[in-house]
DRENDOGU-806875 format. One record per residue (C-alpha): residue number from 1; x, y, z. Coordinates in Angstrom, 3 decimals, padded with zeros to 6 digits. Example, Ala and Ser with C-alpha at 12.3 -4.5 7.8 and 13.67 -1.06 7.14 Angstrom:
   resi          x          y          z
      1    012.300   -004.500    007.800
      2    013.670   -001.060    007.140
This chain:
   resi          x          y          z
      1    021.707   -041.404   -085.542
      2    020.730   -041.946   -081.980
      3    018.328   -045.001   -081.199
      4    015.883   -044.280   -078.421
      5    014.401   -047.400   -076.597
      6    011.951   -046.756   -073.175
      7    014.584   -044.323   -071.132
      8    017.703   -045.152   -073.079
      9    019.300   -043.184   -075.898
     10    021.851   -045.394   -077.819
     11    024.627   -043.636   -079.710
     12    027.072   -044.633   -082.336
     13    030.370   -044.972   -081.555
     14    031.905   -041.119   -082.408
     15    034.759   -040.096   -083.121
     16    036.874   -036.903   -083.880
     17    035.933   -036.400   -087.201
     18    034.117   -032.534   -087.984
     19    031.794   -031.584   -090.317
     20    034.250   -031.888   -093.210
     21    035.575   -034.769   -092.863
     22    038.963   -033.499   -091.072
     23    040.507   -034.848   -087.986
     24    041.247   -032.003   -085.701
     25    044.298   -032.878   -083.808
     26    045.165   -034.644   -087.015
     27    044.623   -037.848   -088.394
     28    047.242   -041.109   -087.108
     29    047.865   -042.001   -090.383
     30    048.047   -041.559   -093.913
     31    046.440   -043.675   -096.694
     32    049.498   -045.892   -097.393
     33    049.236   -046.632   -093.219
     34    052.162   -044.631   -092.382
     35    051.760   -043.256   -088.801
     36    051.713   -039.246   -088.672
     37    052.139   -037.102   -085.766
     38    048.896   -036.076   -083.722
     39    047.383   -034.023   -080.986
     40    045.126   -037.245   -078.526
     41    043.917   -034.161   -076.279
     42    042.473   -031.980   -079.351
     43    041.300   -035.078   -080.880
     44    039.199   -036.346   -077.402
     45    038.049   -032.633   -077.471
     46    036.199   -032.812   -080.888
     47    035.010   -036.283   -079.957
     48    033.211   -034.740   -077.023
     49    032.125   -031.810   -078.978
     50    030.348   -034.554   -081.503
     51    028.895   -036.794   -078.443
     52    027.240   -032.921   -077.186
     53    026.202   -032.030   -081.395
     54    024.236   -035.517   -081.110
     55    022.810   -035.648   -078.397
     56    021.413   -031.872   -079.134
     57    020.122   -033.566   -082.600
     58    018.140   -035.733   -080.585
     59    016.657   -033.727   -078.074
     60    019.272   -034.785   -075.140
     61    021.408   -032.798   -073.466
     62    024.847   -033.316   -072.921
     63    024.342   -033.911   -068.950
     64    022.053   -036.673   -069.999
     65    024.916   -039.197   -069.781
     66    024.884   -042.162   -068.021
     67    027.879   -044.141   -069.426
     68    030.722   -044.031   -071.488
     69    033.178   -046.467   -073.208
     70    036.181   -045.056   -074.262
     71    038.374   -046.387   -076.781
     72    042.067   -045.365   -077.476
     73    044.439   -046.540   -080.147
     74    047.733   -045.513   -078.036
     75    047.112   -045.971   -074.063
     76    050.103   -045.147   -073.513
     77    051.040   -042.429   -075.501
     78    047.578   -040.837   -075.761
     79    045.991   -041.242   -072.046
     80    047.232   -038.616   -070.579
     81    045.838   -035.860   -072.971
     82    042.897   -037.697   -073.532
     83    042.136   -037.660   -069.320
     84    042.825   -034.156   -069.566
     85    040.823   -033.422   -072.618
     86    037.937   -035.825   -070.712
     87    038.227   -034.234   -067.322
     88    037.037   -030.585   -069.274
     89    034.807   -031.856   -071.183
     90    032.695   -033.930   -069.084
     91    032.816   -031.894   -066.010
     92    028.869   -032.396   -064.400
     93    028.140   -035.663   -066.046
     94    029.252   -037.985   -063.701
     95    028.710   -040.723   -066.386
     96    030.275   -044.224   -065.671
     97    033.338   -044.714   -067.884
     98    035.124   -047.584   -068.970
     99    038.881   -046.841   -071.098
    100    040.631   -049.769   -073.026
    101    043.165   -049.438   -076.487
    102    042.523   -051.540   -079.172
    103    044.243   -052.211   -082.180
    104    042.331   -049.840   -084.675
    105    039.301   -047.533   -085.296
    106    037.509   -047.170   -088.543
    107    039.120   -044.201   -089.422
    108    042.590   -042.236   -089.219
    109    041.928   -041.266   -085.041
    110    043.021   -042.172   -081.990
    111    039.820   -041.932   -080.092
    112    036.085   -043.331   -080.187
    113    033.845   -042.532   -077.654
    114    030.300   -044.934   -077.186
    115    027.801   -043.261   -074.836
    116    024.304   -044.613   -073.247
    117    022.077   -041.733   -072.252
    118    019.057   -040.626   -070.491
    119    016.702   -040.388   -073.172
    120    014.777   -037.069   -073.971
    121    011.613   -036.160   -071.554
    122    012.967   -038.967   -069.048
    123    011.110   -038.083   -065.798
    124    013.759   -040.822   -064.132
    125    017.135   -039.064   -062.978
    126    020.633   -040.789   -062.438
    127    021.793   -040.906   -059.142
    128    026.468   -041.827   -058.873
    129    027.129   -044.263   -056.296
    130    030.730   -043.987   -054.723
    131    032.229   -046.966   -053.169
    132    034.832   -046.046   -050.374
    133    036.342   -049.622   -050.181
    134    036.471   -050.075   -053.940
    135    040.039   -048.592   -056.026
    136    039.914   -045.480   -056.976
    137    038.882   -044.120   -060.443
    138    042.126   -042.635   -062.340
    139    040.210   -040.125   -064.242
    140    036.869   -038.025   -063.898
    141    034.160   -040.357   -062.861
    142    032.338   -042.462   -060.416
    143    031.986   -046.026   -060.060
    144    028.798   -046.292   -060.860
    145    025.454   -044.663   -061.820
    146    022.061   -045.964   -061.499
    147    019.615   -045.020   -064.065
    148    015.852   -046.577   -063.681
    149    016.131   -050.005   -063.187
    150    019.863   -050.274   -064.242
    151    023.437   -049.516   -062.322
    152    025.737   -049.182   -064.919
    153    029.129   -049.714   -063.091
    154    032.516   -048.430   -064.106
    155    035.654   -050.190   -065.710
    156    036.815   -052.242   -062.742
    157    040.501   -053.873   -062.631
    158    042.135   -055.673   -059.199
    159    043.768   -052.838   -057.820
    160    043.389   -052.964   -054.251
    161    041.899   -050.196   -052.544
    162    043.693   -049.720   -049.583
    163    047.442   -050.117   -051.122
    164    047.171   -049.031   -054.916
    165    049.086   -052.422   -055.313
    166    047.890   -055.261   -058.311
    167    047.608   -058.889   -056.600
    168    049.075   -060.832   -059.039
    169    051.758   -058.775   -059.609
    170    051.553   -055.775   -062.087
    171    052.229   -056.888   -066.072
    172    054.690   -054.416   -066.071
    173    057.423   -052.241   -064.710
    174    056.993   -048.376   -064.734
    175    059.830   -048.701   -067.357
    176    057.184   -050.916   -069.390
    177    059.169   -053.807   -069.025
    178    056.887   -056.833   -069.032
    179    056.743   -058.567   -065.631
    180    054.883   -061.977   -064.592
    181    051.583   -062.328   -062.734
    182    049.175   -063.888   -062.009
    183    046.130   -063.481   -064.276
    184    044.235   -066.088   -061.750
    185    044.014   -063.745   -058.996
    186    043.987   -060.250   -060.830
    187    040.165   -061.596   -062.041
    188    039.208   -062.515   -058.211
    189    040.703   -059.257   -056.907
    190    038.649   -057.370   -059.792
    191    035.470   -059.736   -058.925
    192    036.085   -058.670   -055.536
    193    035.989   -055.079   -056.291
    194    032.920   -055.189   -058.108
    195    031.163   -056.864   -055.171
    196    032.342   -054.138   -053.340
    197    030.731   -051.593   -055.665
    198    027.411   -053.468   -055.806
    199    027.024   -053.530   -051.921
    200    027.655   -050.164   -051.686
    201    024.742   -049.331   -054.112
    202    022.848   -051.561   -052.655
    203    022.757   -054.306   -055.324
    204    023.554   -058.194   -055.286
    205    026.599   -060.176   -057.021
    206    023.388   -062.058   -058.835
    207    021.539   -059.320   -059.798
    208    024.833   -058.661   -062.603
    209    022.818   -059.200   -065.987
    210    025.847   -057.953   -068.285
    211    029.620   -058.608   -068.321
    212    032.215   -056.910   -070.797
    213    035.967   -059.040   -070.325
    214    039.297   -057.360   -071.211
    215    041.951   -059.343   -071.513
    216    045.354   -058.180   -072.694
    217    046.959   -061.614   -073.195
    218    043.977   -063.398   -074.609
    219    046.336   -066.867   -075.480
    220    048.189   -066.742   -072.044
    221    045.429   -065.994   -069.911
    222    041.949   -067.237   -071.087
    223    041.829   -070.448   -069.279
    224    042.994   -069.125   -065.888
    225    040.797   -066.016   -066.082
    226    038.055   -068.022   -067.384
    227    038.022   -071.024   -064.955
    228    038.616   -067.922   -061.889
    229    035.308   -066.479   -063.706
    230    033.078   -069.766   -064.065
    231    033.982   -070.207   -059.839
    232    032.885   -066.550   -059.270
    233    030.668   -065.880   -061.732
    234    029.267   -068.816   -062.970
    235    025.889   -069.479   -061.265
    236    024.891   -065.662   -061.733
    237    024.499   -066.705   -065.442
    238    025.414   -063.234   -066.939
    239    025.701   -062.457   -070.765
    240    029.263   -061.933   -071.663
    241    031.540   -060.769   -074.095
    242    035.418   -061.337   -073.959
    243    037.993   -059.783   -076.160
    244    041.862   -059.307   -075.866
    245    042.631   -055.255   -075.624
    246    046.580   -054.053   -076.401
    247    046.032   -052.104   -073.255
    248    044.612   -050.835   -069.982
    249    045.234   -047.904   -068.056
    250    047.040   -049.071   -064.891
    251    049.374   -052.172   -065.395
    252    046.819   -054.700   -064.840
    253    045.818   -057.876   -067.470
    254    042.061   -057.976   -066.841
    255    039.519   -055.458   -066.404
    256    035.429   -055.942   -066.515
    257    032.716   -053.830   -067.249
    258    029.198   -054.710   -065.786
    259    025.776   -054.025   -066.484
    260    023.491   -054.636   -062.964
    261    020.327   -054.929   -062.045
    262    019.273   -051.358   -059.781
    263    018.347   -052.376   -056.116
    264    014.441   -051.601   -055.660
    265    013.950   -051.539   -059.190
    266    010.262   -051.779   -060.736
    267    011.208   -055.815   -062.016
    268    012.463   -056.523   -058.353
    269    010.462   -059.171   -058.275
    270    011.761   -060.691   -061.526
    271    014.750   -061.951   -061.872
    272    016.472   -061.652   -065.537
    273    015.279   -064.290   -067.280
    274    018.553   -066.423   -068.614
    275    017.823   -067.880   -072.745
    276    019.954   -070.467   -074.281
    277    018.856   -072.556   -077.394
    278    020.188   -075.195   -079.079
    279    020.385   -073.187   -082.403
    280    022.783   -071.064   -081.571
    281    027.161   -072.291   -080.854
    282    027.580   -073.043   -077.277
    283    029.606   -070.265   -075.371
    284    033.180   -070.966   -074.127
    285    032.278   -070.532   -071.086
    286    029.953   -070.445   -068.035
    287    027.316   -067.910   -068.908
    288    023.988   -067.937   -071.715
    289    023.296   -066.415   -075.243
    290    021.481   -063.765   -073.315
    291    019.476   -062.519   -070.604
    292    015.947   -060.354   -070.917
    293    015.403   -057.920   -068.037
    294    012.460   -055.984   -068.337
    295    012.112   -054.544   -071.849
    296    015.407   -055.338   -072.486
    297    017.735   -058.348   -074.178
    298    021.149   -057.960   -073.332
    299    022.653   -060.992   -076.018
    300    026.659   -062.451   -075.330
    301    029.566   -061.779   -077.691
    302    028.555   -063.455   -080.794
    303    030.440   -064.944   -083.257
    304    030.410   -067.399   -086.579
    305    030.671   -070.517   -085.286
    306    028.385   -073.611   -086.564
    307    026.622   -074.588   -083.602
    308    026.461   -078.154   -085.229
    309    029.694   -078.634   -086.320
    310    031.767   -076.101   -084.086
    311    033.446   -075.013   -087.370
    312    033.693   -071.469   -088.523
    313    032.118   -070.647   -091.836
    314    034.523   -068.824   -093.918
    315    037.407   -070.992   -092.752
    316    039.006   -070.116   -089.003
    317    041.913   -067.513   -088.814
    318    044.811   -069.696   -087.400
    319    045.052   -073.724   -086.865
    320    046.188   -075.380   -083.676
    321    049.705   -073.771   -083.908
    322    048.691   -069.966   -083.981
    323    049.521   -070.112   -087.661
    324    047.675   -067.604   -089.391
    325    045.240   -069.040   -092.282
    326    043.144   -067.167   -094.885
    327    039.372   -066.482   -094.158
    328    036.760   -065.103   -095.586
    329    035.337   -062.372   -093.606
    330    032.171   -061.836   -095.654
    331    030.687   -065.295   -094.713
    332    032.038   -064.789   -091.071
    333    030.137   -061.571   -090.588
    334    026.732   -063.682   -092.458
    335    027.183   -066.541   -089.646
    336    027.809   -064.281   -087.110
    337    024.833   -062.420   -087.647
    338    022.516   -065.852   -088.447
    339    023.195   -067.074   -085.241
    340    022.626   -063.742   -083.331
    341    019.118   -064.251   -085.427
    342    018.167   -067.173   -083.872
    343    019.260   -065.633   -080.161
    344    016.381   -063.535   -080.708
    345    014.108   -065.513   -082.208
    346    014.355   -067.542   -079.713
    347    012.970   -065.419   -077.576
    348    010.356   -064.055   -080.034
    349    012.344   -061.357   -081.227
    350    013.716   -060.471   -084.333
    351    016.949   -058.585   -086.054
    352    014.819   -055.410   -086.813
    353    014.414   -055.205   -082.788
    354    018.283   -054.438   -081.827
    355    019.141   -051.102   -080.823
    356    022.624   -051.234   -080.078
    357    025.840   -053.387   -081.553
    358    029.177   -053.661   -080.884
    359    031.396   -054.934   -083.469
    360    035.029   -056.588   -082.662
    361    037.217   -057.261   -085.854
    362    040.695   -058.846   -085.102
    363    041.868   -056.988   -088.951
    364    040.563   -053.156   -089.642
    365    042.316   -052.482   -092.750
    366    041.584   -056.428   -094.387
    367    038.147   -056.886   -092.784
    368    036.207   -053.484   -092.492
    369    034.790   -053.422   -096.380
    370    033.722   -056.887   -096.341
    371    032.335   -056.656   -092.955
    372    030.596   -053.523   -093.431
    373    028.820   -054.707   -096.772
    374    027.361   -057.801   -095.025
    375    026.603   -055.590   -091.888
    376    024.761   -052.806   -094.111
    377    022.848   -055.949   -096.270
    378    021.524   -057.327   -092.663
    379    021.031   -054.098   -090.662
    380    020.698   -051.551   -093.073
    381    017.029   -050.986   -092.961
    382    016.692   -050.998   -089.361
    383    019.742   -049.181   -088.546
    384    020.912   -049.928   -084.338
    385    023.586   -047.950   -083.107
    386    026.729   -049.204   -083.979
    387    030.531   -049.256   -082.569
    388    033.169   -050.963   -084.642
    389    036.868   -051.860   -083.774
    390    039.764   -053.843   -083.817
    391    040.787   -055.847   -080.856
    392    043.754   -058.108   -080.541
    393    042.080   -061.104   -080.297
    394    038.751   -063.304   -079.685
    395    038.810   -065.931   -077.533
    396    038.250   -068.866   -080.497
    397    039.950   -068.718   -084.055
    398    037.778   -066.128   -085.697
    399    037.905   -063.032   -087.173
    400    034.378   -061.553   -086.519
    401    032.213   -060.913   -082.892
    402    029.081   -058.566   -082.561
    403    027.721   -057.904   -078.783
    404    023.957   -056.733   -078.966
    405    021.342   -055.099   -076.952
    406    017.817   -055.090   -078.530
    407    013.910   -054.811   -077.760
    408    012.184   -057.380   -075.543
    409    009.120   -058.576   -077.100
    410    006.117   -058.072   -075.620
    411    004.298   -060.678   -072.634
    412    000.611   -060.706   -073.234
    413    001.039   -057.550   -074.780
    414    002.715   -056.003   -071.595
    415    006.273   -055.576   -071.451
């Protein structure tokens, strides 16, 4: 179901599935995991048609869109029917979107779709914002959207605008032979871009409260991307969340997804007020366990570590060699979750006040039912939105991250 919160209507991540259970397009693969033949574009077309049955359910319409995170198991097989099926189906929206493949979805489909929307009887309208020296979109939308106090900005890689070229060298050939680059300066040309986007809505590289990472080549690239991030980045003191994707849709190795602070918004004279406590693991690198902006916490990728110890509860998933080691998932998840807890309380808040989650598993097929079990025992009641899938890979030796947005609790019983 839909959470509501202010202006904002939070949806599950949804995929293809209809009212029977059936996959039209047909499912990716059978029971025993053998891969099947399927249709991406008829599959993206009954995702769309279940984003448009929800957000009738709750009162929205389907034009109520503000953003959109796309998520494809087969980039490269599957994005061209998918942009087709996406062009169609969202013609009027104008909603921001952001497209990455990951490793696996929770069911037998190809495609999820996670949507933000304007929430029912909204007086506030969304307004695209078009940046002329930023790269252009490859697919049906603009490059950002600002929505009451927020600009929710596009999927932006380091294309540069003017020649279509990647500086850093592409990752690979249009054969899809891999090439080298240079991961370094693909994250300052796609910093770049963003502050190109931001200017041209009128916005600030410091008024950024919320950073998604995609990396592709999370072991070759992390330190370069992240040490080209803390130079860039750093002082702006963003939440973040970083995961390694199998793909992206141009031949680039890093692509970001940010969440911004609207120029002349009604908290303009606030800035987002940056949390850290001692409780909680220390992040990997230069940004805080969360930021509240307005009624709003936007909380950093989250994950089981023991913020004593640095350990991971459960046992970590590979030692100092990359060799793979048995875990246990179900007391992952519970640390993972304890330590978004005391995030939030923190702050005054608690578990029963997060509206949205995103969940990253590095195993679908091992990991969902154990997962899912612990999720359901801590969030069952309260029930957030929720988007699971499998990525390639976290940035530390764990098997488990959750990204949340929840309720801000109350100042002096304002907001």
């Amino acid at each position: 179901m839909p959470v509501r919160h202010g202006n904002l209507l939070f949806l599950d991540g949804i995929g293809p599935q209809n009212a029977s259970n059936n996959i039209p397009g047909g499912a990716t693969h059978d029971d025993s995991g053998k891969q099947l033949s399927y249709d991406a574009y008829q599959q993206t077309r009954s995702a769309i048609g279940n984003v448009r049955a929800a957000l009738k359910e709750a009162g929205g319409e389907f034009t109520d869109i503000v953003d959109v995170q796309c998520f494809l198991v087969n980039m490269r097989r599957d994005f061209k029917g998918f942009n087709r099926a996406y062009k169609e189906g969202f013609i009027g929206t104008a909603a921001t979107r952001t497209t990455v493949s990951v490793r696996a979805l929770p069911g037998p489909f190809a495609v999820q779709l996670k949507v933000i929307a304007r929430a029912p009887g909204s007086t506030t309208h969304p307004e695209a914002v078009t940046a002329v020296n930023a790269p252009v979109a490859v697919g049906a939308y603009p490059h950002a959207k600002r929505y009451g106090d927020l600009l929710f900005v596009s999927g932006m890689g380091p294309r540069d605008p003017q020649s279509n070229q990647v500086p850093g060298g592409p990752i690979w050939d249009k054969d899809g032979k891999p090439l080298e680059y240079d991961v370094g300066m693909q994250t300052k040309a796609t910093i770049d871009n963003i502050r190109q986007v931001l200017e041209a809505s009128g916005s600030r590289m410091e008024d950024i409260i919320d950073v998604n990472c995609f990396l592709v080549n999370m072991p070759r690239d992390f330190r370069a991307f992240n040490q080209v991030y803390r130079e860039e980045l750093g002082a702006v003191a963003a939440t973040r969340t970083t995961f390694s994707v199998r793909s992206l849709p141009t031949p680039i190795a890093v692509e970001m997804k940010v969440i911004v602070k609207a120029p002349n918004s009604a908290w303009k004279s606030e800035p987002a007020q940056i949390i850290e406590t001692a409780g909680a693991p220390a992040p990997v690198g230069a940004y805080p366990h969360a930021r509240r902006f307005g009624d709003l916490l936007f909380i950093s990728g989250m994950g089981p570590r023991d913020p004593k110890t640095n350990g991971v509860p459960g046992g970590p998933v590979y030692d100092k060699f990359r060799n793979f080691l048995p875990y246990d998932i179900e007391r992952q998840t519970q640390s993972c979750i304890d330590n978004i807890e005391k995030v939030l309380r923190s702050c005054g808040a608690r578990l029963e006040d997060v509206v949205d989650v995103q969940c990253y598993l590095i195993d679908m097929k091992a990991d969902y039912t154990g997962f899912d079990k612990v999720y359901q025992e801590r969030f069952g009641k309260s029930k957030p939105a929720r988007t699971t899938m499998a990525i390639r890979a976290l940035p530390t030796p764990i098997a488990v991250e959750m990204k949340c947005i929840a309720r801000a609790p109350l100042r002096g019983g304002k907001l």
